[in-house]
NUMILUM-922491 format. One line per 2 residues: number of its first residue (from 1); their letters; for each residue x, y, z of N, C-alpha, C. Coordinates in steps of 0.2 Angstrom, whole numbers. Example, Ala and Ser with C-alpha at 12.3 -4.5 7.8 and 13.67 -1.06 7.14 Angstrom:
NUMILUM-922491
1> AS> 66,-28,39,62,-22,39,66,-16,39; 64,-11,35,68,-5,36,64,0,39 .
***
This chain:
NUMILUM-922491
1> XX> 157,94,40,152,90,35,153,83,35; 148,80,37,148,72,35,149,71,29 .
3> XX> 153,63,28,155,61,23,149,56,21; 148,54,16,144,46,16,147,42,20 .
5> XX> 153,40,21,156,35,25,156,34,29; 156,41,33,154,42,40,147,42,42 .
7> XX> 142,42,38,137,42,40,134,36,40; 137,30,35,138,21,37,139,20,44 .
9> XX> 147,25,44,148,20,51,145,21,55; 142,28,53,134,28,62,131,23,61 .
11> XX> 129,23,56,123,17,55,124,11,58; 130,9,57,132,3,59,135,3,66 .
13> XX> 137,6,67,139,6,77,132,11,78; 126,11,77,121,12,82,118,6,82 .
15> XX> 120,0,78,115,-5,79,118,-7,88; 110,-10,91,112,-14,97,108,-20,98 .
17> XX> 108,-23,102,104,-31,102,99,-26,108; 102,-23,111,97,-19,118,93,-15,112 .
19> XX> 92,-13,108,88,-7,106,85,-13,100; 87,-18,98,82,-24,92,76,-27,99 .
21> XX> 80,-28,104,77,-30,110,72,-27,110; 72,-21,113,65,-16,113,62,-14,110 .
23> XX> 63,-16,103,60,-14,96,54,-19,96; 57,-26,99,52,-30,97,46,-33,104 .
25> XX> 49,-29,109,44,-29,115,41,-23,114; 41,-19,110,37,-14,107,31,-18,104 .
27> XX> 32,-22,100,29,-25,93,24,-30,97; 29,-34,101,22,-38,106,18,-33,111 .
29> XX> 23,-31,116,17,-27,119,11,-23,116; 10,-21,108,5,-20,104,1,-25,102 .
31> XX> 5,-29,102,-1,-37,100,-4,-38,104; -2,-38,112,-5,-39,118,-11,-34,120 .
33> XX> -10,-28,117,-15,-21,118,-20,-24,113; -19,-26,107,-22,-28,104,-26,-31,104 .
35> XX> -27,-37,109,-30,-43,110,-34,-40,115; -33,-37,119,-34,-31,126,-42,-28,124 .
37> XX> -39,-26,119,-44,-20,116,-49,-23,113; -47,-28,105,-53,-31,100,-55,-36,102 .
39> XX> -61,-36,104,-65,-44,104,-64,-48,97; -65,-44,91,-62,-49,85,-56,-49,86 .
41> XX> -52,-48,88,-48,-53,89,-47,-57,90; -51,-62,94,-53,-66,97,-54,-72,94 .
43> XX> -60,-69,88,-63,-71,82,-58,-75,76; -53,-69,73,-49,-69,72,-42,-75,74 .
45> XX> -41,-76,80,-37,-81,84,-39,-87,81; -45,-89,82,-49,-94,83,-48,-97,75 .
47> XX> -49,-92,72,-49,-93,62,-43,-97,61; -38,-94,64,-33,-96,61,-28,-103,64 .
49> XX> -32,-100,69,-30,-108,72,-35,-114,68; -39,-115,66,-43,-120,62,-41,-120,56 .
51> XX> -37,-116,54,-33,-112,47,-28,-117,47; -25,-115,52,-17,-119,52,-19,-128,56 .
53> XX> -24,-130,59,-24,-137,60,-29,-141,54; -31,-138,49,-34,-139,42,-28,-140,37 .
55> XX> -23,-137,40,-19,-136,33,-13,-143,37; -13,-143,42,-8,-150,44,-13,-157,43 .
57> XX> -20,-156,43,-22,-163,41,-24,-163,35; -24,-159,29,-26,-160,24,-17,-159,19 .
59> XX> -14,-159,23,-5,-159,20,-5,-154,16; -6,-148,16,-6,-144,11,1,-144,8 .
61> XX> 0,-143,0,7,-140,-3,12,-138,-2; 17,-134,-3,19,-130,-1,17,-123,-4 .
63> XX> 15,-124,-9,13,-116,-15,5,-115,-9; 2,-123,-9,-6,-118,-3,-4,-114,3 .
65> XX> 0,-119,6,3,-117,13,5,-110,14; 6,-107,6,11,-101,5,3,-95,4 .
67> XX> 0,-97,-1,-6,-96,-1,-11,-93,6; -11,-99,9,-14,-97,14,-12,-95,21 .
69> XX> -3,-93,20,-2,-91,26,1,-84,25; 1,-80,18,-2,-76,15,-7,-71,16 .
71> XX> -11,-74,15,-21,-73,17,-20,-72,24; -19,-74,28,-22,-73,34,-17,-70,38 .
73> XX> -11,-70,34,-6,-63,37,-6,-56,34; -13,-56,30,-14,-49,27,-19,-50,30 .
75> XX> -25,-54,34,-31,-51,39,-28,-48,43; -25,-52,47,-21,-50,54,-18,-44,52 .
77> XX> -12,-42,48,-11,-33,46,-16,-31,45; -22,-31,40,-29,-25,42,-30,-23,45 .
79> XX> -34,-30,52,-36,-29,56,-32,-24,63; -23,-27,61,-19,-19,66,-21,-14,65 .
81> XX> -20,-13,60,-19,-4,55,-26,-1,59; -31,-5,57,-37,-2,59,-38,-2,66 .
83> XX> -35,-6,68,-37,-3,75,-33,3,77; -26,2,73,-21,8,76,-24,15,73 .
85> XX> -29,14,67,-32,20,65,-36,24,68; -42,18,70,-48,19,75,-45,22,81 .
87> XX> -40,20,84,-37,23,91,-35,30,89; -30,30,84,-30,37,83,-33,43,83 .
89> XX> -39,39,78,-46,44,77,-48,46,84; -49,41,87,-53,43,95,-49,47,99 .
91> XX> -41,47,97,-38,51,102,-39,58,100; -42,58,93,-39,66,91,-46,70,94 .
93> XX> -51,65,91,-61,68,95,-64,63,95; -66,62,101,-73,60,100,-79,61,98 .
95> XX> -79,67,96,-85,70,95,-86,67,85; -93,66,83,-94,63,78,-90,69,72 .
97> XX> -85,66,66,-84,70,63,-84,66,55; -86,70,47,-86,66,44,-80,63,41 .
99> XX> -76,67,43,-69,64,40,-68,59,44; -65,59,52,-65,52,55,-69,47,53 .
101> XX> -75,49,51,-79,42,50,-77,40,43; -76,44,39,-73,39,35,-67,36,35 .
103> XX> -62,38,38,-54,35,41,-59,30,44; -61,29,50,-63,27,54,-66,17,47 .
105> XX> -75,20,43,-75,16,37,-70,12,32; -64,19,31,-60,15,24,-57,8,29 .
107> XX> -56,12,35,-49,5,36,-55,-2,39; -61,0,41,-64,-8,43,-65,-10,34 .
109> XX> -67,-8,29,-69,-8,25,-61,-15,21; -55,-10,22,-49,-15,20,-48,-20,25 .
111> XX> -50,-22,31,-52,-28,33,-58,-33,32; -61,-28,28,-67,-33,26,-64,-37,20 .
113> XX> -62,-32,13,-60,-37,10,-52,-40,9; -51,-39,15,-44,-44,15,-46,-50,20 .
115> XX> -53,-50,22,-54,-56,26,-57,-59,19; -61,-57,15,-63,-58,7,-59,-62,4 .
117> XX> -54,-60,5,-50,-62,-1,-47,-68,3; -46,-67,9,-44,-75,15,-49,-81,12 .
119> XX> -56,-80,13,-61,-85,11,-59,-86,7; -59,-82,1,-58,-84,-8,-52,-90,-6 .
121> XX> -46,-87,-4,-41,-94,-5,-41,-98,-2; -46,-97,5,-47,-104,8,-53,-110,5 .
123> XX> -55,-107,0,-60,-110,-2,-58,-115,-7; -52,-108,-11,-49,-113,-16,-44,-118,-14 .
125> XX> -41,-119,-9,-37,-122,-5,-41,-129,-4; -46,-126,1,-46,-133,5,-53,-136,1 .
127> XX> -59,-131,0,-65,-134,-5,-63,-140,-9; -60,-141,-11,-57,-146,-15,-55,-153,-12 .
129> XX> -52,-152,-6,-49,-156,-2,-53,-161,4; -58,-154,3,-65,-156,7,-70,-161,5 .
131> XX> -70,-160,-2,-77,-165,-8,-72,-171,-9; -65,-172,-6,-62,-176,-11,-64,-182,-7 .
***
C-alpha cells in the first residue's frame, strides 16, 4: 500500500525538463495547427498586434495594460477551444447532427462574446485616449 509520502516522492522525481520540454512543444505545435487551419486567426493576429502597438503609444496604465491583455487573452482562449471543439465534432461525423450543431454554435457563440467583451474594454481604454 502506498503511503501519502510516497506518493509525493513519485510526484517529485517524475518531474523532468525532457517531459516540461514536450509538454510545451505539444502546446506550440497546436498553435502552429491552429494558424494552419483558421483563417481567423489570421484576423485575430493582426487585432492584437494593433492592440499591443496602441497600448505602447498611448502609454497605457498598468491597471489598462492589465485590462487589455486580459481581453484579448480570453479571445485567443475561445477562439482555441472552439476550434478544438469543431475538430472534434468533425472527427466524430460529419454528417449533420443536432447536437454537434449546437457544440459546434455554443463554442463560436463564446467567441463571439469574448471578442464582445475585448471591444467593450478596448473602447473603454483607448476611446478616451483617442478624443483626447
Amino acid at each position: 500500500m502506498k503511503t501519502e509520502l510516497s506518493v509525493k516522492e513519485n510526484r517529485l522525481s517524475s518531474f523532468s525538463v525532457k517531459a516540461r520540454y514536450k509538454s510545451f512543444r505539444h502546446a506550440f505545435d497546436g498553435l502552429i495547427s491552429f494558424f494552419d487551419a483558421q483563417h481567423n486567426a489570421v484576423i485575430h493576429l493582426l487585432m492584437t498586434v494593433v492592440v499591443v502597438l496602441a497600448a505602447v503609444f498611448f502609454d497605457l496604465t498598468s491597471g489598462e495594460l492589465l485590462a487589455v491583455i486580459l481581453a484579448t487573452g480570453l479571445v485567443w482562449s475561445a477562439e482555441l477551444f472552439n476550434t478544438a471543439i469543431e475538430k472534434l465534432c468533425d472527427t466524430f461525423s460529419k454528417d449533420f447532427h443536432p447536437s454537434i450543431k449546437f457544440v459546434k454554435d455554443v463554442s463560436a457563440a463564446a467567441v463571439l462574446i469574448s471578442a464582445i467583451a475585448a471591444l467593450v474594454v478596448g473602447v473603454i481604454v483607448f476611446l478616451p485616449k483617442i478624443l483626447a
